[in-house]
C-alpha positions as CSV (number, residue, x, y, z in Angstrom):
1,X,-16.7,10.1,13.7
2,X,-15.4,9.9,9.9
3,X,-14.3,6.4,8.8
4,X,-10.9,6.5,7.6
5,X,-10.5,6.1,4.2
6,X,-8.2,3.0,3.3
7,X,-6.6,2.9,-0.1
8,X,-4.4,0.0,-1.7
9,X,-0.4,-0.3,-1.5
10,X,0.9,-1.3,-4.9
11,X,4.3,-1.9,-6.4
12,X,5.8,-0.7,-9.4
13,X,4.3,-3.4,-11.1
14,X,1.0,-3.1,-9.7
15,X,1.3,-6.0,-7.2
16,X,-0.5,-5.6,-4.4
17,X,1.5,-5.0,-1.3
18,X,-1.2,-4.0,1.4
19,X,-3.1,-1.1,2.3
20,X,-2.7,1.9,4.4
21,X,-4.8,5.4,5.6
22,X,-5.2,7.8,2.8
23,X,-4.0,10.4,5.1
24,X,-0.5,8.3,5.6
25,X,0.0,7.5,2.0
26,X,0.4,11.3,0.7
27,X,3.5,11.6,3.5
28,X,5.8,9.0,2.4
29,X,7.9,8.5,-1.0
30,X,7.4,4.7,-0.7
31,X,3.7,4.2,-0.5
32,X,2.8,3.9,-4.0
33,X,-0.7,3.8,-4.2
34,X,-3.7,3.4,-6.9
35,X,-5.4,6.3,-8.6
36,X,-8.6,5.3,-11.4
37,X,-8.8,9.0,-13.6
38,X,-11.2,9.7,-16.6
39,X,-10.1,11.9,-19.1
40,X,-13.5,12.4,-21.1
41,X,-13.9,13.7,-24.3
42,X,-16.5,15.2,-26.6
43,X,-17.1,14.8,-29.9
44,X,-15.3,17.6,-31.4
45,X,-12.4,16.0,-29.6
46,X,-12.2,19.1,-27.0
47,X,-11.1,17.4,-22.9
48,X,-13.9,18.1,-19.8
49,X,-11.6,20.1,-17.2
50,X,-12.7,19.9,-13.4
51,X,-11.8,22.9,-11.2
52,X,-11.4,21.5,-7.8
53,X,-13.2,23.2,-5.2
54,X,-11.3,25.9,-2.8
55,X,-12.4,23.4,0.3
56,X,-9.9,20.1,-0.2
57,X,-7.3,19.2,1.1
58,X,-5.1,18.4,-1.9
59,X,-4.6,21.2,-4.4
60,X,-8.0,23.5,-4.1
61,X,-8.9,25.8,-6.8
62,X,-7.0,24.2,-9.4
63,X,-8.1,22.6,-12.4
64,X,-7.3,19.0,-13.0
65,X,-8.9,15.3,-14.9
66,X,-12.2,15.2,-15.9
67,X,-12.5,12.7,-13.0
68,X,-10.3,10.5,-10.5
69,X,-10.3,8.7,-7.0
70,X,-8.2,6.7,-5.0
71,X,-8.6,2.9,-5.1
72,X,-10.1,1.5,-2.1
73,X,-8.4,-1.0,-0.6
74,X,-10.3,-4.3,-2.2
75,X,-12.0,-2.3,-4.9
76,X,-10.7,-2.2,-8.9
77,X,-9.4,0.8,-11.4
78,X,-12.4,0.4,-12.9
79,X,-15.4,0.3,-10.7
80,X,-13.4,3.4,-8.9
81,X,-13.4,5.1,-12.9
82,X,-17.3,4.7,-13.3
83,X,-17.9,5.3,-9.8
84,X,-16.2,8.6,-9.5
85,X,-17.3,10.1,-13.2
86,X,-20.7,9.6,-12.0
87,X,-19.8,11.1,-8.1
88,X,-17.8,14.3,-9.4
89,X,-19.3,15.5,-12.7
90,X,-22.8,13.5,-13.1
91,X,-21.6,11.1,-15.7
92,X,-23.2,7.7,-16.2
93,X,-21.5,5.2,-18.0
94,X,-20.6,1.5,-18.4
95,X,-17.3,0.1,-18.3
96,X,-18.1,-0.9,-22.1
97,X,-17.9,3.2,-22.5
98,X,-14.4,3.4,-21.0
99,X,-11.2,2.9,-23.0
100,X,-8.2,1.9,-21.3
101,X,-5.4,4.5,-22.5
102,X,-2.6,3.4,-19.9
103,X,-0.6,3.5,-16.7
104,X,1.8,5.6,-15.7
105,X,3.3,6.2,-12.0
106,X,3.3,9.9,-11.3
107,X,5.7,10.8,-8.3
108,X,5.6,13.7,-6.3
109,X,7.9,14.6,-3.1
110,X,6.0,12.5,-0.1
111,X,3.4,11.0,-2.6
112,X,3.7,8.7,-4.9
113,X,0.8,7.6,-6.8
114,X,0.2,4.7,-9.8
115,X,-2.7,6.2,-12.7
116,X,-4.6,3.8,-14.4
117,X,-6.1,6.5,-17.0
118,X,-8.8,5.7,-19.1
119,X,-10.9,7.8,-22.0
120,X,-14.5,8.1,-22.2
121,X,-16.1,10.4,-25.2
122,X,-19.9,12.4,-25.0
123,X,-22.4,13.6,-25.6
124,X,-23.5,15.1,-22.7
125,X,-23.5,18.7,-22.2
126,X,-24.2,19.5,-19.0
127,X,-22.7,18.5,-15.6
128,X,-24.1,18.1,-12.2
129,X,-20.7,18.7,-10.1
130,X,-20.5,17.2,-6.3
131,X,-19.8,21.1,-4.7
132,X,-17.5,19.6,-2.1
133,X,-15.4,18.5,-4.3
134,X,-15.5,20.1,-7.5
135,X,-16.7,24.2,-8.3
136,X,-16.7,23.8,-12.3
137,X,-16.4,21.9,-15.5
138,X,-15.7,23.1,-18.9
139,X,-14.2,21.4,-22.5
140,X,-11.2,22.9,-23.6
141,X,-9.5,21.8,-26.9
142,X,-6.1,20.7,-26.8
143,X,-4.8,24.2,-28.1
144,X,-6.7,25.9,-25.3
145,X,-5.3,23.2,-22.8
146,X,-1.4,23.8,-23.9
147,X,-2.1,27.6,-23.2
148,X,-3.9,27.1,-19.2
149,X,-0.7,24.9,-18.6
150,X,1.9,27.8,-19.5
151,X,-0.2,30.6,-17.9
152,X,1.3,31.6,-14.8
153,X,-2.1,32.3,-13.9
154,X,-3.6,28.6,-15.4
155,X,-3.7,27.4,-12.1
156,X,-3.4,23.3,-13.6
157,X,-2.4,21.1,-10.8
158,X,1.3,19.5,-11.3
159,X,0.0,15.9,-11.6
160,X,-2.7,16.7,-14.3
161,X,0.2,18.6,-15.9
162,X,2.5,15.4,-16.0
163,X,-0.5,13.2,-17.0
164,X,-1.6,15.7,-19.5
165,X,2.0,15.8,-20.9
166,X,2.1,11.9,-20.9
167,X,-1.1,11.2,-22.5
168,X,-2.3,13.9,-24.5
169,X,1.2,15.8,-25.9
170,X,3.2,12.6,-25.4
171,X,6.1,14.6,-23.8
């Protein structure tokens, strides 16, 4: 049997309110919940995309962060941020290599969710991907970024879109 993944209840302000089954918190409005995300960089300034493997659950085949995982309940932003770069695309790093660009609550109809977004830049070239969750990786430069978002056929997921638009266009 699958353990049930439990993830932490938070308030507008971040307070802790409890904690409650993954599965619940993407079906109602009011179960703000915590997100770590990784947007990493290289050193021509261009952003690592991750294309989201056609097998889960939420929003398969699209491309999205560089990295990002739900808090568990008990856990921190930023053990979840090292933890999932490393998980998703292969990336090791130390919370010294992570700098903490912001917040921002990004609310969707039955799922509400609080980003803590931090940057990381690299060197690193090559990926190793975890397959059941992610199919690809590639850097895109900002310009080549704007026009995936306004192809019809971009395929970005909504929330990277808003995050995107929040941190990188400041729209």
């Amino acid at each position: 049997m699958i353990k049930e993944e439990i993830i932490t209840l938070v308030d507008k302000d971040d307070n802790v309110r409890g904690k409650i089954a993954r599965r619940k918190a993407h079906t109602r409005d009011d179960a703000m919940h915590r997100v770590a995300c990784v947007l990493v960089f290289n050193k021509k300034g261009d952003l690592l995309l991750q294309k989201r493997s056609k097998t889960v659950s939420m929003y398969p085949g699209c491309w999205t962060v560089s990295s990002a995982g739900h808090v568990a309940y008990g856990d921190t932003y930023i053990n979840t941020a090292l933890r999932e770069l490393e998980e998703e695309v292969g990336l090791k790093v130390v919370e010294s290599d992570l700098e903490n660009i912001g917040q921002v609550n990004i609310p969707l109809p039955n799922d509400n969710e609080l980003w803590q977004v931090y940057k990381c830049v690299t060197d690193q070239q090559n990926f190793t991907v975890q397959r059941d969750e992610v199919d690809e990786v590639k850097f895109v430069s900002t310009d080549a970024l704007e026009q995936l978002i306004v192809d019809p056929n971009g395929n970005v997921c909504i929330r990277a879109v808003r995050l995107f638009n929040h941190f990188l266009f400041k729209q």
